[in-house]
C-alpha positions as CSV (number, residue, x, y, z in Angstrom):
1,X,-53.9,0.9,1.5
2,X,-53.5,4.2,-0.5
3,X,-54.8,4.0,-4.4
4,X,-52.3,5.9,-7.0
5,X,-53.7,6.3,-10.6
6,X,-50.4,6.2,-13.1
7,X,-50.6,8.2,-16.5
8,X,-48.1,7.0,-19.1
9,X,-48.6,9.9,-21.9
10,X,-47.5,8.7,-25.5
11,X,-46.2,10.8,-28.3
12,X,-44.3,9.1,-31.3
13,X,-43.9,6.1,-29.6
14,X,-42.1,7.8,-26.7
15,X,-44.0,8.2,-23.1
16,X,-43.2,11.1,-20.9
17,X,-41.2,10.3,-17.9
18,X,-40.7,12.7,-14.9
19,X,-38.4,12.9,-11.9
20,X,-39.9,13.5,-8.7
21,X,-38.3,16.5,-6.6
22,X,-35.9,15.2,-3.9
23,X,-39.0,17.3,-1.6
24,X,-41.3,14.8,-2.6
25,X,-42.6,12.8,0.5
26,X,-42.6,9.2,-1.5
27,X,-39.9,7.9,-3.3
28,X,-37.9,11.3,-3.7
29,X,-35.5,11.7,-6.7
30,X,-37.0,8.7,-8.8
31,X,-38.2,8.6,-12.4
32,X,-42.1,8.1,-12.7
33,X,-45.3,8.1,-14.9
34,X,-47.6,11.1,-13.9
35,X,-48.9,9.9,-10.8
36,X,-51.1,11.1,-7.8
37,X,-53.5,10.4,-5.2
38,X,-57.1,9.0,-6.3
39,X,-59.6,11.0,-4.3
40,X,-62.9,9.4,-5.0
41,X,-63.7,5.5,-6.8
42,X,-60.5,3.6,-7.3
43,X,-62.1,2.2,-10.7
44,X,-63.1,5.2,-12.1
45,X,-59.7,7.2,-11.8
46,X,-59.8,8.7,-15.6
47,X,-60.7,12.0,-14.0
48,X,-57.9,11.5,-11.3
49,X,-55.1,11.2,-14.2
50,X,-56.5,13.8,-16.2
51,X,-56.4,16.0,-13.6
52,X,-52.8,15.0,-12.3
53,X,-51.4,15.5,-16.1
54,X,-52.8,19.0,-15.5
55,X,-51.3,20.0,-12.1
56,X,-47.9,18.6,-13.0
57,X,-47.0,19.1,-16.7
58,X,-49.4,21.6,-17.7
59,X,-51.1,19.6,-20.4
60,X,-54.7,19.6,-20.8
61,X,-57.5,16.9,-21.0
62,X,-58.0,18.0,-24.6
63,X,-54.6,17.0,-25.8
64,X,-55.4,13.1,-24.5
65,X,-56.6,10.6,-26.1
66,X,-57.7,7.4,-23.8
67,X,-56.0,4.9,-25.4
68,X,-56.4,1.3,-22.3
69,X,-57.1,1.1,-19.0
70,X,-54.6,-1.5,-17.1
71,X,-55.0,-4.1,-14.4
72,X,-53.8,-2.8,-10.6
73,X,-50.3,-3.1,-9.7
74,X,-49.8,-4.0,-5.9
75,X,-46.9,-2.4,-4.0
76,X,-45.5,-3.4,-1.2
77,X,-42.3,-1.6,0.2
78,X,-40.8,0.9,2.9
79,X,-42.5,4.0,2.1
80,X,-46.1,1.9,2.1
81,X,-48.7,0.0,0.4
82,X,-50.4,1.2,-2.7
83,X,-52.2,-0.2,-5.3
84,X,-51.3,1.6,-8.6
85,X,-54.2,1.9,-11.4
86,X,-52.0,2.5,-14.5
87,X,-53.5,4.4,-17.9
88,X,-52.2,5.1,-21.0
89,X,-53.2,8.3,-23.1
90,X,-52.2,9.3,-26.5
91,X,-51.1,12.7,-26.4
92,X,-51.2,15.7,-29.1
93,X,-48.1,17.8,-27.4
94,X,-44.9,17.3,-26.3
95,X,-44.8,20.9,-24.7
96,X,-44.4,20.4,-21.0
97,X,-45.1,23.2,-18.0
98,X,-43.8,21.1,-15.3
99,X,-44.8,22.3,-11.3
100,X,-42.5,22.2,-8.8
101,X,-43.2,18.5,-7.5
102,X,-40.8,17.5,-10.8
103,X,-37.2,17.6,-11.1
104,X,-37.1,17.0,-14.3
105,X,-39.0,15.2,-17.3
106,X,-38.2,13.7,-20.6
107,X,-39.9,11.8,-23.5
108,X,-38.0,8.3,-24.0
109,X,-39.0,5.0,-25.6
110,X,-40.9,3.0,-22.5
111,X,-37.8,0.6,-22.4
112,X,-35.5,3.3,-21.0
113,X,-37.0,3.1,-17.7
114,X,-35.6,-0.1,-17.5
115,X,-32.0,1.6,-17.2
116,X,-33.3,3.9,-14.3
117,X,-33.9,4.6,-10.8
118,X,-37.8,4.2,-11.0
119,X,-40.4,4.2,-8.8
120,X,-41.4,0.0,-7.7
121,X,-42.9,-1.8,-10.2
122,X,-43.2,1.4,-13.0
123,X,-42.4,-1.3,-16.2
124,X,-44.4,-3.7,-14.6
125,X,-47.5,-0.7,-14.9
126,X,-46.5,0.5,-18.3
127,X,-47.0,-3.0,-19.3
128,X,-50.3,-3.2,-17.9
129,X,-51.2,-0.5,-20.4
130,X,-48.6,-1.2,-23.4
131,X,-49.6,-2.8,-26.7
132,X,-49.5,-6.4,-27.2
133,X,-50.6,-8.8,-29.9
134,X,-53.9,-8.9,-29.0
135,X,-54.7,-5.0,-28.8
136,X,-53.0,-4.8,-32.4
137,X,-55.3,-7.7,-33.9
138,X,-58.5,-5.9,-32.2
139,X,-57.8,-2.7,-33.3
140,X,-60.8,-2.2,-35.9
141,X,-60.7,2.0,-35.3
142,X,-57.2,3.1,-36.6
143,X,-55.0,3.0,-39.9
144,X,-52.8,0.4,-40.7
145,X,-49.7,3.3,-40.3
146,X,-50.9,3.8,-36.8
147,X,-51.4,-0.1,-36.0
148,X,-48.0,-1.4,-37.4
149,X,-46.3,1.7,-35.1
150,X,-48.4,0.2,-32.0
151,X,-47.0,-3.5,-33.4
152,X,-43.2,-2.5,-33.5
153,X,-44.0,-1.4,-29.9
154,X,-45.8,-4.5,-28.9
155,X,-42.3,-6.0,-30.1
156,X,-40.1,-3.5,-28.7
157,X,-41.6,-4.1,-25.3
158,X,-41.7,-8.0,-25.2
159,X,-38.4,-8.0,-26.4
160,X,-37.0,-5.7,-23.8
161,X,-38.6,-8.3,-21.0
162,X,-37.2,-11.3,-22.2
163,X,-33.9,-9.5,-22.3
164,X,-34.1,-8.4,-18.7
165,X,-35.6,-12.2,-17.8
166,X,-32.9,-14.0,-19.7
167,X,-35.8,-15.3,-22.0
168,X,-35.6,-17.0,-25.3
169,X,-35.2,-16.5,-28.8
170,X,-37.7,-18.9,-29.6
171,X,-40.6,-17.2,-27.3
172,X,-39.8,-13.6,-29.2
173,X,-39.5,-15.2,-32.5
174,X,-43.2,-16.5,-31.6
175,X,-44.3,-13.0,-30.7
176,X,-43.0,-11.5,-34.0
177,X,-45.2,-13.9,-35.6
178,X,-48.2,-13.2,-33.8
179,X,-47.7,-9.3,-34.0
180,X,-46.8,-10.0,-38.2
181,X,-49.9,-12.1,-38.9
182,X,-52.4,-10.2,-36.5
183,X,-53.7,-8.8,-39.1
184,X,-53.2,-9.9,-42.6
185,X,-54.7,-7.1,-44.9
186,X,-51.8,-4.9,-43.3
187,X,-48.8,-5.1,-45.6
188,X,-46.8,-2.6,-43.2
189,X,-47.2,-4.3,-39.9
190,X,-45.8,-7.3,-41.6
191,X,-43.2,-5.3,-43.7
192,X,-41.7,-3.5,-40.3
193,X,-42.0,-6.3,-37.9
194,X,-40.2,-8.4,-40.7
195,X,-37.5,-5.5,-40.8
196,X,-36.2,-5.6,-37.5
197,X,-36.3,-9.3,-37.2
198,X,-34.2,-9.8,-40.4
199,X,-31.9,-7.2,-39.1
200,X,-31.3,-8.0,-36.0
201,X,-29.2,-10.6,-34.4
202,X,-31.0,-13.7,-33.2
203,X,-31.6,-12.1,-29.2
204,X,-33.8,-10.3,-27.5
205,X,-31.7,-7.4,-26.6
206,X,-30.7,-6.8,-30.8
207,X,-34.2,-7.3,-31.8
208,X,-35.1,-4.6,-28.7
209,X,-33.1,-1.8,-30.0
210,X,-33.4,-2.5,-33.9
211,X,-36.9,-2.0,-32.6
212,X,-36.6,1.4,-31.0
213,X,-35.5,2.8,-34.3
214,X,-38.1,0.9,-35.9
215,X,-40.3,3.3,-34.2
216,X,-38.8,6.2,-34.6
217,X,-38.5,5.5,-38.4
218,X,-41.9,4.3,-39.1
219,X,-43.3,7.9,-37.5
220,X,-40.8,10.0,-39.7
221,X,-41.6,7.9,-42.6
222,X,-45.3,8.6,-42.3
223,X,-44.7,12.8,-42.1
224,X,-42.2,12.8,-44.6
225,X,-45.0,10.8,-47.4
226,X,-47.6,13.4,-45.8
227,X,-45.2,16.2,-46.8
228,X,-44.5,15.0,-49.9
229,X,-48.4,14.6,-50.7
230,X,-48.9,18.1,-49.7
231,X,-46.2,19.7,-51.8
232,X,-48.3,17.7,-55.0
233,X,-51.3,19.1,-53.5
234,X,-50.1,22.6,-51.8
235,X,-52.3,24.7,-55.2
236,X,-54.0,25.2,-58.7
237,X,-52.5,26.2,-61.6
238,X,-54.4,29.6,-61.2
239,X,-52.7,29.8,-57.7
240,X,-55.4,29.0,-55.7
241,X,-55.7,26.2,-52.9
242,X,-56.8,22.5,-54.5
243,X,-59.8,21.3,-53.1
244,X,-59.3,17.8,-52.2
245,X,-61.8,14.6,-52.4
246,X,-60.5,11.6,-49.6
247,X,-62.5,8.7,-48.4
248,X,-61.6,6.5,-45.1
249,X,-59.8,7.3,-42.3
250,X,-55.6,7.1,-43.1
251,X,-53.5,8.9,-40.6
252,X,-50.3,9.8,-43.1
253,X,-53.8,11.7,-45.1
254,X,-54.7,13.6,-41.5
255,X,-51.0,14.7,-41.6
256,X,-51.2,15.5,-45.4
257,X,-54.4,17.9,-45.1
258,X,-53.0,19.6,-42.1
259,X,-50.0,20.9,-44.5
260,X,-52.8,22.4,-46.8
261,X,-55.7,25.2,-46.7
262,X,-58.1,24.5,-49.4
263,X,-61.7,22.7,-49.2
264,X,-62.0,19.4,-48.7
265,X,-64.9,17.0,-49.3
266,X,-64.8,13.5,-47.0
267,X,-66.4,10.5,-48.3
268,X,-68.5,8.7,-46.0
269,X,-66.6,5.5,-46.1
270,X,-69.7,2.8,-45.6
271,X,-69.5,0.4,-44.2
272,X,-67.5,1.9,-41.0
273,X,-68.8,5.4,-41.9
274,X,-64.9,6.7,-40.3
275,X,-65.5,9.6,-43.1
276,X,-68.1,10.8,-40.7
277,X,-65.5,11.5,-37.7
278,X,-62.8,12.5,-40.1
279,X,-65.1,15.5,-41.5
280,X,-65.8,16.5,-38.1
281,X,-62.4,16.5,-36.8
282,X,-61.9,18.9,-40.2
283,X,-64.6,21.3,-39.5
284,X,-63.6,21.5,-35.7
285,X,-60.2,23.1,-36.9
286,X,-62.1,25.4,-38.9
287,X,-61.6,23.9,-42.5
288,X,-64.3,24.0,-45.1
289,X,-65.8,20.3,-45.3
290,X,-68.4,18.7,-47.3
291,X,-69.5,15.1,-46.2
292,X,-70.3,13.3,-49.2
293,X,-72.0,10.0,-49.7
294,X,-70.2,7.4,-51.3
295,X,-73.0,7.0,-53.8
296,X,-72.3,10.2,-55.1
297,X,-68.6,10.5,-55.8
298,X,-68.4,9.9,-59.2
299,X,-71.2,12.5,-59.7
300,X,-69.2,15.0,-57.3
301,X,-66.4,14.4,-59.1
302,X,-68.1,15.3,-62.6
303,X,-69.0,18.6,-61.3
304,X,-65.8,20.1,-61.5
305,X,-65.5,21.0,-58.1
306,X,-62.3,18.7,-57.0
307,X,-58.9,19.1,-58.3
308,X,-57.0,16.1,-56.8
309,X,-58.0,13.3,-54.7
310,X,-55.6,11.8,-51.8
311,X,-56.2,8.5,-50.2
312,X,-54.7,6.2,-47.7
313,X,-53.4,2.9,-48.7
314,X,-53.2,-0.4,-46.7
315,X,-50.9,-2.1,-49.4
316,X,-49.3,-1.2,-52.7
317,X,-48.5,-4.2,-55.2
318,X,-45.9,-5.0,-56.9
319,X,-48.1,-4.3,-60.2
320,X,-48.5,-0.9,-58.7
321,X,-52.0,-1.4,-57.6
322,X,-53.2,0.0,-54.8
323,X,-55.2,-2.0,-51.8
324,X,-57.6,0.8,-49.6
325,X,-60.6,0.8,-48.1
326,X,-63.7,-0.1,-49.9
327,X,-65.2,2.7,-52.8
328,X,-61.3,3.5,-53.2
329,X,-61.5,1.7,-56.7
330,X,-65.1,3.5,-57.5
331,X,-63.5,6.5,-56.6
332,X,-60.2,6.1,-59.0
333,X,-62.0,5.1,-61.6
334,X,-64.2,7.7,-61.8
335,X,-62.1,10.5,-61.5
336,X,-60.0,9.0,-64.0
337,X,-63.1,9.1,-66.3
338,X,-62.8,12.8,-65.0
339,X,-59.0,13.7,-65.1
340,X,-58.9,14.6,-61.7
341,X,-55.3,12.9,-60.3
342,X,-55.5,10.4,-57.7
343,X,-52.9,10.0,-54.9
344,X,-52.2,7.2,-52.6
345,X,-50.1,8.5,-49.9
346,X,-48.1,5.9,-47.8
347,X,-44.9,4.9,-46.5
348,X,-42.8,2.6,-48.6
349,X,-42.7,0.0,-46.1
350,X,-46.4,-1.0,-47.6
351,X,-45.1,-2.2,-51.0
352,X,-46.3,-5.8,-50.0
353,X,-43.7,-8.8,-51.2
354,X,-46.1,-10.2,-52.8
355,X,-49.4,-10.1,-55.2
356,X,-51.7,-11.6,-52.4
357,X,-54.7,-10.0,-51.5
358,X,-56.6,-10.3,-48.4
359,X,-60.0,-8.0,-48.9
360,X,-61.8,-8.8,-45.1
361,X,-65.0,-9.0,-45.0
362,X,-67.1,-5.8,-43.2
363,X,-70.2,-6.4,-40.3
364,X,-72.7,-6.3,-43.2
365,X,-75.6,-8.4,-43.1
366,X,-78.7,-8.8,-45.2
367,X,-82.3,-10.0,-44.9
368,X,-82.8,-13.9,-44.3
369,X,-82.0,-15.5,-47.1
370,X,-80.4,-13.0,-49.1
371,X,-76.5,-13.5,-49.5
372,X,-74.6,-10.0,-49.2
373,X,-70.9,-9.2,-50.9
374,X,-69.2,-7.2,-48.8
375,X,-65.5,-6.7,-48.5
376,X,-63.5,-4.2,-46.1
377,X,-61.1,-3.4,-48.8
378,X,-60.8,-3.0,-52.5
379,X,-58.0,-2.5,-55.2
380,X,-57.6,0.1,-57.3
381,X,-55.5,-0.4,-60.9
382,X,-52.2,1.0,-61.2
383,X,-52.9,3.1,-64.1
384,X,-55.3,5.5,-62.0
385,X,-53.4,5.9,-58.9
386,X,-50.4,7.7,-58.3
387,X,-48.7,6.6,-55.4
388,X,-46.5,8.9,-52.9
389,X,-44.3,8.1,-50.3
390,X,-41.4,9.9,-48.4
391,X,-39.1,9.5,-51.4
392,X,-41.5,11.1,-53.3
393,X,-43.8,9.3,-56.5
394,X,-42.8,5.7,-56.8
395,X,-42.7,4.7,-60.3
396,X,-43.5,1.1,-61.5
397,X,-40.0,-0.2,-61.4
398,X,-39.0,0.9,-58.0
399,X,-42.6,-0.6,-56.7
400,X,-40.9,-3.9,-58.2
401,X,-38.0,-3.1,-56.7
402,X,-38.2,-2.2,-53.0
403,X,-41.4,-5.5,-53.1
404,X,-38.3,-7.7,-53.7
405,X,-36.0,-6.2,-50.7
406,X,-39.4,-6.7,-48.6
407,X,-39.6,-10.3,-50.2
408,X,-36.1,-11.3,-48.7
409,X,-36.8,-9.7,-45.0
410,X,-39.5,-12.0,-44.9
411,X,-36.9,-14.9,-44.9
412,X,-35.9,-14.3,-41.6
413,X,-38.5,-17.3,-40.7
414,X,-37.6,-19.6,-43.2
415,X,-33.8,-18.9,-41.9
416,X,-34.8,-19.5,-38.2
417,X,-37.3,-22.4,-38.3
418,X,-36.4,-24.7,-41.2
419,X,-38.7,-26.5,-43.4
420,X,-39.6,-28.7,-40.3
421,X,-40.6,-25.7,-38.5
422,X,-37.6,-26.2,-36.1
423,X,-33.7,-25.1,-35.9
C-alpha cells in the first residue's frame, strides 16, 4: 500500500486547492490538497509535505506555519490503495508558481470541495486536520481574533457535514454552543459565533454559508481596526515615526506595527512571557526592538521615550473598559500618569453584551503554603484607553450601543431551546 502525505495550506480562512493535470497518472483532472509520495517514515511526513508545497506551488517552508497533524485516511478504489497522512499549515502567501503536474489552483473556503470533482475522501482528510471545538478551547498560544476565526471555521465545517449527511438542527445548535462557550474570557468567539446563528435560518446549510462570510468578515474586520490604529500612530507631531510601547501577543497589533516604521519596545508579558516571541519576530524583520520587563513599564514610560502605546483587547465593556492581558491595566495607568495615549485596537465584534468578567487564572504556583493571586487577564478603566476598531475610535455611547445589538444575537438560544431547554 502506497503512503501519500496531503498539505491543506490556509490563508484567511481559505485553503489552496489545485487541479491535477489530465497527464497525471492518479486520478487525472481532479481537485486536490498538495499531495505526493512519502519517500522515507510514514509518521514523520512533515518534510514530505514541505517539500511537495515546494515542487508544485512554488512556496517555501518558511511561509508555513505547522498548524495539526491528522489521523490516516485509508483509500481504497480503482487507481489503488493509499493511506493518506493529511497536514494542515498556516501559510504567509497566497502567491502561487504552480509546476506543470497542476492544471489549475485556487484559494476557496474548505467547504467548496464539497461541490467538486475531488480526489476520494479529500473532505474526509481536511477534516482530519480542520478545527473543532476542542482545538479552539486548547488553544493557549494565539489571540482571541485568531481563535474566534479558527471557531467560525470549526462551525462552518460541521455545518457543512450535517448538511451533506441530512443531520440535525439540534446537533449543530449543540456545536455552536460548545464552540461559543470554549472559552469564556473571549467576547469575540462568542459575539461571531452568536452572529451567524441568530442570522441564519434554523439549518445546517443557512448557518454554513452565513458562516463562510463570517470568515471572510472577521479577517477584514481585524486589518481594517489594524489600519485604523496605524493611521493614529503612522507619526510625531515633529514628523518623525512614534515609537510604540505594546505588551502580549494580539494579532490585529502584529498587523497594526507592520503598517508603521518607528521603534517599538515589547513588554514581556509574564506570566506567558509571548512578549518574548513577539520582539523576536520584530527584530527578525529588521525593526528596532527593546524587550522590556513588565516591572519596569511605568519607569520606561517616565523616560520620555514612548509616544503612544497600542494593545490588544480580549473584550471591550459596555462601560468602555477594556479586558487584556495581565499588566494591561499597570500599563494604562501609568502612562496616563505620563500623558502618553493608550490604544486598544480590536474589532467591534468584542464589545461583550454584557459587564461579566471572566479574568482566568495563569500556571503560577507558589511555595507550599503560600497562596498566589494570579489572573490571566486584567481590566483597564475607560478613562485611560482609547479604543479603535475598523470604524475607527468608538466613543462611549456607540460602545453602549453596538453591546446591546450583540446582547439580542445572543437570544438566538433562548429562541431555540425554551426555558425548559427544549423546542
Amino acid at each position: 500500500m502506497a503512503h501519500v502525505v496531503t498539505a491543506f495550506l490556509r490563508s484567511r480562512g481559505a485553503v489552496l486547492l489545485v487541479k491535477r493535470s489530465d497527464t497525471a497518472s492518479t486520478y487525472p483532472g481532479r481537485w486536490a490538497g498538495v499531495s505526493g509520495y512519502v519517500e522515507d517514515d510514514p509518521d514523520d511526513s512533515l518534510d514530505d509535505a514541505r517539500r511537495e508545497v515546494r515542487e508544485e506551488t512554488g512556496i517555501e517552508a518558511a511561509a508555513l506555519t505547522l498548524v495539526r497533524r491528522g489521523d490516516p485516511v485509508r483509500v481504497d478504489d480503482a487507481e489503488g490503495s493509499f493511506t493518506v497522512h493529511p497536514v494542515l499549515f498556516d501559510c504567509a502567501t497566497r502567491a502561487v508558481d504552480p509546476s506543470e503536474e497542476l492544471a489549475a489552483t485556487e484559494w476557496v473556503q474548505p467547504t467548496a470541495m464539497l461541490a467538486r470533482e475531488t480526489v476520494p475522501r479529500l473532505w474526509d482528510a481536511y477534516r482530519a486536520v480542520g478545527p473543532t471545538p476542542e482545538t479552539v478551547a486548547a488553544d493557549r498560544t494565539h489571540g482571541s481574533a485568531f481563535v474566534s476565526v479558527r471557531a467560525l471555521e470549526a462551525l462552518r465545517d460541521e455545518a457543512a457535514a450535517l448538511a451533506l449527511a441530512d443531520g440535525s438542527w439540534d446537533d449543530l445548535a449543540d456545536t455552536a454552543r460548545r464552540l461559543r462557550d470554549a472559552r469564556p474570557g473571549m467576547t469575540v468567539l462568542a459575539t461571531r459565533v452568536n452572529r451567524v446563528l441568530a442570522e441564519a435560518a434554523a439549518t445546517p446549510t443557512a448557518v454554513r454559508d452565513r458562516a463562510v462570510d463570517a470568515v471572510a468578515a472577521a479577517v477584514d474586520a481585524d486589518d481594517r481596526a489594524a489600519s485604523e490604529a496605524a493611521a493614529l500612530l503612522s507619526e510625531c507631531d515633529d514628523g518623525t515615526d512614534s515609537a510604540v510601547l505594546t505588551l502580549s501577543r494580539s494579532g490585529t497589533v502584529a498587523e497594526t506595527l507592520d503598517r508603521l516604521d518607528g521603534p517599538v519596545f515589547v513588554a514581556e508579558s509574564v506570566p506567558g512571557g509571548e512578549g518574548r516571541d513577539v520582539a523576536a519576530s520584530l527584530a527578525a524583520d529588521g525593526r528596532a526592538v527593546t524587550l522590556v520587563p513588565d516591572a519596569a513599564v511605568a519607569s520606561l514610560l517616565a523616560t520620555g521615550r514612548v509616544d503612544a502605546a497600542v494593545v490588544g483587547a480580549d473584550a471591550v465593556f459596555p462601560d468602555g473598559s477594556v479586558a487584556n492581558k495581565v499588566g494591561t491595566r499597570g500599563l494604562a495607568l501609568a502612562a496616563a500618569r505620563e500623558g502618553v495615549p493608550v490604544y486598544a485596537v480590536t474589532a467591534r465584534d468584542k464589545v461583550a453584551p454584557t459587564d461579566a468578567f471572566h479574568p482566568e487564572r495563569a500556571d503560577f504556583d507558589g511555595p507550599e503554603g503560600v497562596a498566589t493571586y494570579a489572573p490571566l487577564f486584567d481590566r483597564a478603566p475607560a478613562e485611560a484607553v482609547t479604543v479603535v476598531t475598523e470604524d475607527g475610535v468608538l466613543d462611549a455611547a456607540a460602545v453602549r450601543e453596538t453591546a446591546a445589538v450583540h446582547r439580542a444575537q445572543a437570544e438566538w438560544d433562548r429562541a431555540v431551546d425554551g426555558d425548559d431547554g427544549k423546542e
